[in-house]
C-alpha positions in Angstrom: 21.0 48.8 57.6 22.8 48.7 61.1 22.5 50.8 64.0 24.9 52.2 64.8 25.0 55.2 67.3 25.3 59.1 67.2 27.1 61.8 65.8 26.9 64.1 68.8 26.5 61.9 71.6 27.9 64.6 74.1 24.6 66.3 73.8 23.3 63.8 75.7 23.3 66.1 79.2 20.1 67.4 77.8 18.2 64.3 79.4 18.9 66.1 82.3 15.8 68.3 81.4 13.6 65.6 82.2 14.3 66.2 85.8 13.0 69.6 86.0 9.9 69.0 83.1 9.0 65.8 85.9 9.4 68.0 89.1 7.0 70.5 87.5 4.0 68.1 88.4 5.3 66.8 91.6 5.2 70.4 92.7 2.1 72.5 93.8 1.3 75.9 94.1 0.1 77.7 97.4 -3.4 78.5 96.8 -5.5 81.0 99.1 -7.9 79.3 102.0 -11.8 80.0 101.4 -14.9 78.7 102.4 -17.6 77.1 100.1 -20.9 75.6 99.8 -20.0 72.1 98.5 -17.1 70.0 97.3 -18.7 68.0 94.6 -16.8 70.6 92.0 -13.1 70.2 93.8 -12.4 66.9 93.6 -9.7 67.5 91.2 -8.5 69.9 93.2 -8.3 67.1 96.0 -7.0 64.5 93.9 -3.9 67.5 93.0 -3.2 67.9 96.2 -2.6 63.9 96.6 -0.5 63.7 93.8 1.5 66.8 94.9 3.1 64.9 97.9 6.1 63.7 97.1 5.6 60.2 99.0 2.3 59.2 97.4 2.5 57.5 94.7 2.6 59.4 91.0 -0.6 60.2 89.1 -0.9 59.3 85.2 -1.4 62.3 83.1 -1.5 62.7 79.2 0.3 66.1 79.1 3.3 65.2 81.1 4.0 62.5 78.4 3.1 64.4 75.7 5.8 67.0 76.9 7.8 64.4 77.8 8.1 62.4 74.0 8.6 66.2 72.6 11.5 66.4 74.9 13.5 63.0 74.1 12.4 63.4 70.4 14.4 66.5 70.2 17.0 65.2 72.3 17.7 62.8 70.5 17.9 64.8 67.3 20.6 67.5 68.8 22.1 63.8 69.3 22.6 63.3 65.2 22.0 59.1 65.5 22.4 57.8 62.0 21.9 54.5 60.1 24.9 53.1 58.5 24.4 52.1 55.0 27.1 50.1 52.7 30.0 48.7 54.4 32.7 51.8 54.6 30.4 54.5 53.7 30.8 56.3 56.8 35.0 56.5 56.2 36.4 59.1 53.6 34.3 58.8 50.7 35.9 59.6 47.1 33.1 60.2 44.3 34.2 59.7 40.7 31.7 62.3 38.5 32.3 61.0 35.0 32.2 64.0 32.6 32.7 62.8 29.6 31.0 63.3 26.4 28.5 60.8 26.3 27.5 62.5 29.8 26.1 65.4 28.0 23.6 62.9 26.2 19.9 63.1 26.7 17.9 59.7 26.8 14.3 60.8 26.5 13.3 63.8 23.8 13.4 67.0 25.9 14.2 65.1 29.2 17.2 65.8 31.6 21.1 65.1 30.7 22.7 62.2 32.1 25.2 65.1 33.6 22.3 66.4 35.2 20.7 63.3 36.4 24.0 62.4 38.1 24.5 65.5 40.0 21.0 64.7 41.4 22.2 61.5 42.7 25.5 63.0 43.9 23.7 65.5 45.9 21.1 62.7 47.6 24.9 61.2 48.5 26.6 64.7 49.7 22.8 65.1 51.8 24.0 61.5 53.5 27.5 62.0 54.1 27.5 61.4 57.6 29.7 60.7 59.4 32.5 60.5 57.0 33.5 63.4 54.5 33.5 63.5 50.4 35.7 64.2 48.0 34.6 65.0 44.3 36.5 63.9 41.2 36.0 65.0 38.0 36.6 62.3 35.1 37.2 63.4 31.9 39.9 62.8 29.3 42.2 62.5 32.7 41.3 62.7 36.2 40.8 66.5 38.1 40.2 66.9 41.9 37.7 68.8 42.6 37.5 69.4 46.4 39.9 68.0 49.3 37.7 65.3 51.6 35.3 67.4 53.4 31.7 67.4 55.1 30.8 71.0 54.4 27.9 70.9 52.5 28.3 74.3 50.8 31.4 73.6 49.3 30.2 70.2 48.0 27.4 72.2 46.6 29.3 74.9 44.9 32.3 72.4 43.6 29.1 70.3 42.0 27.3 73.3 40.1 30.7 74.4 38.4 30.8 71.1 37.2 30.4 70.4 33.7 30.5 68.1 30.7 33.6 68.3 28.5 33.6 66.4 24.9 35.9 63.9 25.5 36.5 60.5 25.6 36.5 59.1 29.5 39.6 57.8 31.5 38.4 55.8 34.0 41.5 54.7 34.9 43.5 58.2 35.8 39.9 58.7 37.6 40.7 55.0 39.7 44.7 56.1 40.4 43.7 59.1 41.7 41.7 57.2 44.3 44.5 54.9 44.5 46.6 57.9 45.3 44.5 59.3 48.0 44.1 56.0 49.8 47.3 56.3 50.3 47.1 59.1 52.7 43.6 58.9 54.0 41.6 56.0 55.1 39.4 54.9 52.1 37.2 51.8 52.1 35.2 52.3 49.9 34.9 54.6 46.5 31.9 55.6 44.0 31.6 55.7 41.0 28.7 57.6 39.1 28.7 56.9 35.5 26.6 56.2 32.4 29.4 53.3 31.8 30.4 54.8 28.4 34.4 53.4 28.6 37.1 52.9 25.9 37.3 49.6 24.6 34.5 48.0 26.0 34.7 44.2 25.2 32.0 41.5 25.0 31.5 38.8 27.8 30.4 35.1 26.7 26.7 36.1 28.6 26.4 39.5 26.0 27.7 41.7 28.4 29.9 44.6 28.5 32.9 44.9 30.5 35.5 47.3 30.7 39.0 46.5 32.2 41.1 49.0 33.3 44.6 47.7 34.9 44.9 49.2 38.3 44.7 47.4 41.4 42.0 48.9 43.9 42.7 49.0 47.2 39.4 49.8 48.2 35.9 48.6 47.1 34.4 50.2 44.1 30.8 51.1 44.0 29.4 51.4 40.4 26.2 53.4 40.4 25.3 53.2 36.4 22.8 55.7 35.2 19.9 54.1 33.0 20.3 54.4 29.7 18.4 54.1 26.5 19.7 56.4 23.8 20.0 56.6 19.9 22.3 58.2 18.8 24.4 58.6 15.5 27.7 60.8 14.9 31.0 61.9 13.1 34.1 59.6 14.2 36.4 60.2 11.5 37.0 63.8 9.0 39.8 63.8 6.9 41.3 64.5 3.9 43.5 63.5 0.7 45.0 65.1 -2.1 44.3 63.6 -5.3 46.8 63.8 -8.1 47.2 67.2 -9.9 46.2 66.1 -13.6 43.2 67.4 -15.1 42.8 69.9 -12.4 43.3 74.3 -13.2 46.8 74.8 -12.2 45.0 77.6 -9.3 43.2 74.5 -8.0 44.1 71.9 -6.1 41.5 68.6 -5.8 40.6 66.4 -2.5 39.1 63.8 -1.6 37.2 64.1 1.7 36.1 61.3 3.8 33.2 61.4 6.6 32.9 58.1 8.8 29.5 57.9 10.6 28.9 55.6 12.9 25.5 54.3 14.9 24.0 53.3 17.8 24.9 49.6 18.3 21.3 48.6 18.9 19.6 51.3 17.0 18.5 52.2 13.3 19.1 56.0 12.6 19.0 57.9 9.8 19.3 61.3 8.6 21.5 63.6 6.0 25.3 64.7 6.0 26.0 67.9 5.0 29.7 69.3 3.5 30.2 73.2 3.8 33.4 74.8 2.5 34.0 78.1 3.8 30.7 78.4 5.3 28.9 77.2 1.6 26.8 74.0 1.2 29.3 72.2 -1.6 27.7 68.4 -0.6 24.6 66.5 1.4 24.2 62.5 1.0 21.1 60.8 3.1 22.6 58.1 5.0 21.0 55.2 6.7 22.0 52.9 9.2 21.5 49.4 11.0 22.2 48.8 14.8 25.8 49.1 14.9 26.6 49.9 11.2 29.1 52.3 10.0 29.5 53.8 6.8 32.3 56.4 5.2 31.1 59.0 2.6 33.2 60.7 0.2 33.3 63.9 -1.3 35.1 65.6 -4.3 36.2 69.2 -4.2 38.9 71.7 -5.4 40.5 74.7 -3.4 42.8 77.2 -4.5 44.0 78.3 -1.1 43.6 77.7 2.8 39.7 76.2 3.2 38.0 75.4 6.0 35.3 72.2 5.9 32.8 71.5 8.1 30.5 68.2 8.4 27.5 68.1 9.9 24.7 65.2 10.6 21.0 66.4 10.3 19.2 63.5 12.1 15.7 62.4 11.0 14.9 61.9 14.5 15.6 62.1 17.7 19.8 61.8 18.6 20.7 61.9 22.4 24.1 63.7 21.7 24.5 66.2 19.8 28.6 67.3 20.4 29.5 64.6 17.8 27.0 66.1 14.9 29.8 68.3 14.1 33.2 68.0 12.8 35.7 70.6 11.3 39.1 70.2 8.9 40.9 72.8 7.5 42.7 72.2 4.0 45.8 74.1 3.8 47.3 76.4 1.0 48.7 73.6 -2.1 52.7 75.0 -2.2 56.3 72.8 -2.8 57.6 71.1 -0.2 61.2 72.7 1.1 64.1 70.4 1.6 67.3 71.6 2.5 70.2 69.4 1.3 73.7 69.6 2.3 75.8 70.5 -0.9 78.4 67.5 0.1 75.1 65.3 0.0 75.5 64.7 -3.9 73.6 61.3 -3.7 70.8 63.2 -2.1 70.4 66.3 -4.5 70.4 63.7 -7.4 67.7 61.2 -5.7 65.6 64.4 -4.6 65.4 65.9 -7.9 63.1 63.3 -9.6 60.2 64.2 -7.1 57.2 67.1 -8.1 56.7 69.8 -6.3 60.4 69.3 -4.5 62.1 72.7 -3.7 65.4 71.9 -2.6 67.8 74.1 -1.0 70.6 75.6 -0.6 70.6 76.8 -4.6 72.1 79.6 -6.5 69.6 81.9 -5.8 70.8 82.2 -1.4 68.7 85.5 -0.7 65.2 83.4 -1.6 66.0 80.9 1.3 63.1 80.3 3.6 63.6 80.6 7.4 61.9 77.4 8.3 61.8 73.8 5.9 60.0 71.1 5.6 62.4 68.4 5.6 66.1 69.2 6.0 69.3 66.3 5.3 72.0 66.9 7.2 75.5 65.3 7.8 75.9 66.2 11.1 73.2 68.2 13.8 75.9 71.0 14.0 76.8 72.0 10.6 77.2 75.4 9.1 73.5 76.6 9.9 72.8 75.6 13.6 69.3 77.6 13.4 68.0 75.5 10.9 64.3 74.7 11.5 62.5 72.1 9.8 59.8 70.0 11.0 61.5 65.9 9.6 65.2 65.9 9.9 67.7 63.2 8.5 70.7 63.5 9.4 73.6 61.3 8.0 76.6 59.8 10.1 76.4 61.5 13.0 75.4 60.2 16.7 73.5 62.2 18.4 75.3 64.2 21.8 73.2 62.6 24.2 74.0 59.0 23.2 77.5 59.6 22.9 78.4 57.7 26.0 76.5 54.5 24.1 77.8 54.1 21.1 80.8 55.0 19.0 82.0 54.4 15.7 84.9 52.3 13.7 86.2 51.4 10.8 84.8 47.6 10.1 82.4 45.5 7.8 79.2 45.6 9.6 76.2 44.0 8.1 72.4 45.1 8.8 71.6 41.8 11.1 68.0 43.3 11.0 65.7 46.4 10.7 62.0 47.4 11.5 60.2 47.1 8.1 57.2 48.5 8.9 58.6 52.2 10.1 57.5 54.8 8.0 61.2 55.6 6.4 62.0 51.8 5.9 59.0 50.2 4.3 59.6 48.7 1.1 63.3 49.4 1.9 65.6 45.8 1.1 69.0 46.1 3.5 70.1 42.5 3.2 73.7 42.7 1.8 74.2 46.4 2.7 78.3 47.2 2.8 78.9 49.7 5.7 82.1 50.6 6.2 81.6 52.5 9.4 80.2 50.0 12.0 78.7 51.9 15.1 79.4 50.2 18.3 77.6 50.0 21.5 79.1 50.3 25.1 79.6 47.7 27.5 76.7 46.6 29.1 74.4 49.1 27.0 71.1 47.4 26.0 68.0 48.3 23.9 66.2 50.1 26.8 68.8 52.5 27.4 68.1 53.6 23.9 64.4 53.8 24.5 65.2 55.9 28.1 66.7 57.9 25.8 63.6 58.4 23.7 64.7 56.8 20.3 64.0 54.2 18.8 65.9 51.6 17.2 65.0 51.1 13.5 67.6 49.2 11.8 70.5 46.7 13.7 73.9 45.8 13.0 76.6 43.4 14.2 77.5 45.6 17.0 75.1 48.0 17.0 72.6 50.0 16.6 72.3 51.8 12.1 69.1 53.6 11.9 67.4 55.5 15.2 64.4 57.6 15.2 63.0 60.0 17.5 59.8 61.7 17.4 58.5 64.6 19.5 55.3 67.2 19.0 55.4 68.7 16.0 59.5 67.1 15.4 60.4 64.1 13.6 64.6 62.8 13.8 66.1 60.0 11.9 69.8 59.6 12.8 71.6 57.3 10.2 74.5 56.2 12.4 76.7 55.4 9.2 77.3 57.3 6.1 75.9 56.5 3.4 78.6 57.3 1.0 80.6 54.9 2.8 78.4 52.1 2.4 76.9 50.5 -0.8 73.2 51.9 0.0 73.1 54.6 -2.7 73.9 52.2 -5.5 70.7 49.9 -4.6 67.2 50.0 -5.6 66.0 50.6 -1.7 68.0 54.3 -1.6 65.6 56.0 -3.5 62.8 54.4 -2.4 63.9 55.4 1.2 64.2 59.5 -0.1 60.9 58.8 -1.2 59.5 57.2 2.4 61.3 60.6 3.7 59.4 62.6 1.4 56.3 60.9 2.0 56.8 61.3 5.8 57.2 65.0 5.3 54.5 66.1 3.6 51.8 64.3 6.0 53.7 65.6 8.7 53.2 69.5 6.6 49.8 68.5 5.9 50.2 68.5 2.4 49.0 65.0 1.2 46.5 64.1 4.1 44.6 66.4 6.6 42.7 64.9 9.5 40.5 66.2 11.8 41.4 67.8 14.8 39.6 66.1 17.8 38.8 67.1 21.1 41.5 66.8 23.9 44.8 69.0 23.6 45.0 70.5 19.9 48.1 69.5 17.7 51.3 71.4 17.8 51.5 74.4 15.4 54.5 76.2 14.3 54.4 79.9 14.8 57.0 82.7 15.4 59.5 82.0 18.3 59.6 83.2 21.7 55.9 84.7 21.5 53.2 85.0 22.9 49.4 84.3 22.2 46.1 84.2 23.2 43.4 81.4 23.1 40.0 81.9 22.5 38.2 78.3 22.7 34.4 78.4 22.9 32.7 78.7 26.0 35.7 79.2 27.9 37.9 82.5 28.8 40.7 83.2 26.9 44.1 81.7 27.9 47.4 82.9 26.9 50.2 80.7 25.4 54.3 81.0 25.0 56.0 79.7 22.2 59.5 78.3 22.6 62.9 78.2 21.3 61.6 76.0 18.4 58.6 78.0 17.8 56.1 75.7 18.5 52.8 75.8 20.2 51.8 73.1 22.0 49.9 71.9 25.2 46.9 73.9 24.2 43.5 72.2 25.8 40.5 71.5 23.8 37.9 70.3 25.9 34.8 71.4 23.7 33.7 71.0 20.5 33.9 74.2 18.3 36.3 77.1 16.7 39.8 77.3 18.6 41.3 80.9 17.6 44.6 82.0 18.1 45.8 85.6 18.0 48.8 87.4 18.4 48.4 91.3 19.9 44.4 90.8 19.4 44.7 90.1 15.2 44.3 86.8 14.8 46.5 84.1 13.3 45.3 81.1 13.0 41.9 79.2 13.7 41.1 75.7 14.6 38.2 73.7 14.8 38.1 70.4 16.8 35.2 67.7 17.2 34.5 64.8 19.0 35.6 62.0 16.5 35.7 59.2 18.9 33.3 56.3 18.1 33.2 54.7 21.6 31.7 58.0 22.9 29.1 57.7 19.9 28.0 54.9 20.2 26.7 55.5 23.9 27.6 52.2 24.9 27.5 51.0 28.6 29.5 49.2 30.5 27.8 46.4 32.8 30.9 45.1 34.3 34.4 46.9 35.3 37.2 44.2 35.8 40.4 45.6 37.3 43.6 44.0 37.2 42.7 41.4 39.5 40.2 39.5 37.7 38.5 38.4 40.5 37.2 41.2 41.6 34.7 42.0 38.8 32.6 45.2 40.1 28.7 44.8 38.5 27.0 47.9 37.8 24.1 48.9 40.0 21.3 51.2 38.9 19.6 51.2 42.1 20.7 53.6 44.9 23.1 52.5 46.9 22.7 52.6 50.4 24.6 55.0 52.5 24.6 56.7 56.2 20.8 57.8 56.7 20.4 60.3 59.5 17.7 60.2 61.6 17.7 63.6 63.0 15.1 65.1 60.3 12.4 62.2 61.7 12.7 62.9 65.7 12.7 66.3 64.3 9.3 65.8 62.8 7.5 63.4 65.3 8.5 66.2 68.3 6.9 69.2 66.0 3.8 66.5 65.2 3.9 65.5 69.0 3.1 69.5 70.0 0.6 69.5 67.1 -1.5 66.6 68.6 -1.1 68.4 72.1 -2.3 71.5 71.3 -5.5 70.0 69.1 -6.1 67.9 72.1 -6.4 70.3 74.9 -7.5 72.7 72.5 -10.1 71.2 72.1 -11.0 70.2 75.4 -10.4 73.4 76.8 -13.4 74.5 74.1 -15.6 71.4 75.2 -15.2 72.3 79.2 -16.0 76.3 78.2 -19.3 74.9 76.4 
């Protein structure tokens, strides 16, 4: 601690006070003239009388400095001085309130959240926020600015209250480059960080500590304050499903297997049971035990004969310090064939696609039974004879797409595949080497790799002068753009082209959720597919209901799911569909904490403190107190000698 100075120093004219309070016993009243039998009782009177002249030299007495310490003690206190803690704590004062998941945690059996323990210390800062001003930010799954830099106490006050946890994983760094991004136009030295130190991808030092890097450089200095911790904890990371193979099972029902990934504390032992419901029934329980650290994935075996929703849930045998991630939900959709259009001129295609189950392909005779919307759809060009047609995996066959027109072109040539990605999803197991292609696609001048990527494709498979095979994805929208054609090459005549109808198949019916269903976590909820051009409500728990558009394509997307629980959408108040989302993140159950952060410079390694840090103490409250204790003692002293002299 430093001195200083003061806040208000231009109430310093009130010293002028002193002046008056001082000429008050310089100054004598005129007192009547009277006769009496003996002096020995007025020598005080005498005595005032001596000091009262303003040459003779000035009398001691215990009430004028009494009065007069009252006097500066206030004084000084209109005067604000202050002690100045940390180095920069009196500038602009950022506070990063992390508010993720593992905030919500309690570390003591019916003690206080670390949420709550942190907006205790927050406050103690906001009460010491002079002189400089504070500016909340909330850190969550991405960074949120809660007030502009301010020293109002009341709005501090009010931002903090409406502040609470949301069951997601942390971002500490969009919380740091928002800070970055203010200190760009207000003078920061010096940010805080409040945190329980629960980061993604903590990593092990050579001394067994915990250290979290985040690459941003920090302009400023970071102050760590790192709750104390001391949780157990055990929880559902992972919920998903697959479907098994159809044989042996009733041809109404469809079997699954369902997995259930719990995970630990990391220095811990917890136990407890997991419990399967389907459609709000008990349909499996397994006890599960686990050492510090330990993992362990439970399966379950059930059949459905339509849309069923699944919950897990972890009943602990003891005491668990989070409970958001004791609860997980999936929804297993309705078992159905998957729809493939299939341009008629696409012979190859119809022939490869009709040795696959449950395979509808389309167009067929039957034109009035054609569905609005497919699965997967193989095209030769993106503007063929159906321009409306909606399908969530698209291949389309030698065409370039509009928007690379001006990088590559097409001529007639020999063009070998020089090489391809082979582990993408539509190429795996695919063999190219020796592939004929008669149309060679071309690159521009000067057009490199990147300029594809700017575009938002990505380059699967290469030729001589070009790029073959491009893929683009986008929410709930998968493209793969064979630049060649494949009748035109000698693909269809080798083992890899059915194998590569198959990858597309296979790539389809995750992306339709009919061979594997995971859980939906926390965070934004996966684009669904509804009716185009409309609009619906959302009602996600513990928040008001917000109201989404659907677009062109007919997707819903961007919807926020910052809390655990049942996500329901309607449409005109009946409601349409119904999602569940959970934590699933293991870093946020395990309740790990960080004891290092290292940003990108390496040098600069910020240790976690769990001791207060010091900041700007005022010292107004104390003058405050010893003038009100000062009038105490002077009114018991003459008090009581006004009661002794009476006597």
């Amino acid at each position: 601690m430093s001195w200083t100075g003061f806040l208000s120093p231009s109430w310093a004219w009130l010293f002028l006070l002193i002046i008056p309070l001082v000429i008050v016993y310089f100054l004598k009243l005129k007192r009547p003239r009277c006769e009496i039998p003996s002096l020995v009782l007025w020598h005080s009177v005498i005595n005032d009388q001596r000091v009262n002249s303003p040459f003779q030299r000035f009398r001691k007495h215990l009430l004028l400095w009494l009065q007069l310490a009252i006097l500066l003690s206030l004084i000084l206190a209109a005067m604000q001085p202050f002690l100045r803690g940390e180095p920069g704590s009196g500038d602009n004062l950022p506070i990063l309130v992390d508010c993720s998941a593992s905030m919500s945690a309690i570390d003591t059996r019916g003690g206080p959240t670390r949420m709550e323990r942190a907006k205790e210390r927050i406050t103690e800062l906001i009460d010491a926020a002079l002189p400089g001003r504070i500016c909340l930010i909330a850190v969550g799954a991405g960074a949120r600015q809660l007030t502009e830099f301010t020293n109002n106490k009341r709005i501090l006050a009010e931002a903090l209250d409406t502040l609470t946890v949301r069951d997601v994983p942390g971002n500490l760094v969009d919380g740091l480059r928002m800070a970055q991004a203010l200190a760009r136009r207000e003078t920061i030295g010096t940010v805080t960080l409040v945190s329980d130190g629960n980061f993604p991808d903590l990593q092990d030092t050579a001394d067994g500590q915990k250290i979290a890097r985040v690459d941003v450089e920090l302009p400023f200095k970071l102050q760590y304050e790192k709750l104390e911790t001391d949780a157990v904890n055990m929880g559902i990371t992972a919920f998903n499903a697959r479907r098994q193979s159809a044989a042996g099972a009733a041809d109404s029902l469809t079997p699954w297997d369902v997995f259930v990934r719990i995970n630990g504390s990391p220095n811990d032992v917890t136990s407890g049971e997991v419990l399967l419901e389907q459609d709000g029934q008990e349909v499996g329980r397994q006890p599960i035990a686990l050492e510090a650290g330990q993992s362990k994935r439970l399966v379950y075996s059930l059949q459905t004969s339509g849309v069923s929703r699944l919950t897990a849930r972890i009943v602990s045998d003891g005491f668990d310090g989070l409970s958001s991630d004791n609860t997980a939900y999936l929804e297993l959709p309705v078992s159905r064939s998957l729809l493939v259009w299939c341009d008629t001129d696409l012979q190859s295609y119809r022939h490869a696609l009709q040795v696959f189950p449950d395979v509808t392909v389309y167009p067929n005779d039957d034109a009035s039974g054609q569905p609005d919307v497919y699965d997967l759809a193989i095209t030769e060009t993106t503007k063929k004879a159906n321009p409306n047609l909606e399908a969530s995996v698209r291949l389309v066959i030698g065409a370039i797409p509009e928007d690379l027109a001006q990088l590559v072109t097409t001529r007639s040539g020999n063009s070998p595949v020089v090489d391809w990605n082979r582990s993408s999803l539509l190429l795996q197991h695919v063999n190219l080497d020796s592939i004929e292609i008669a149309d060679e696609p071309v690159r521009g001048d000067d057009v490199l790799d990147q300029n594809f990527r700017e575009a938002g494709y990505e380059i699967l498979a290469t030729g001589r002068s070009g790029p073959l095979v491009l893929a683009r994805h986008a929410p709930g929208r998968q493209a793969f753009y064979l630049l060649f054609h494949t009748d035109h090459s000698t693909l269809p005549y080798r083992v890899g082209f059915p194998v590569l109808i198959k990858n597309a198949i296979d790539i389809t019916r995750h992306a339709a959720g009919l061979a594997e269903v995971r859980g939906q976590p926390t965070r934004v909820l996966a684009p669904r597919l509804l009716d185009r051009n409309t609009t619906y409500s959302v009602a996600a728990p513990g928040s008001p209901t917000q109201t989404f558009r659907t677009g062109p394509d007919g997707l819903l997307s961007g919807v926020p799911a910052p809390r655990v629980g049942i996500y329901r959408i309607s449409e005109d108040g009946s409601e349409v569909a119904r999602v569940g989302a959970g934590v699933l993140d293991a870093g946020e159950s395990s309740l790990a904490s960080a004891d290092l952060i290292e940003p990108r410079d390496e040098e600069l390694r910020v240790s976690a403190s769990t001791t207060q840090i010091d900041t700007d103490r005022p010292l107004w409250p104390t003058l405050a107190w010893i003038a009100f204790i000062v009038l105490l003692v002077e009114w018991w002293y003459f008090q009581g000698k006004t009661i002794r002299v009476s006597g």
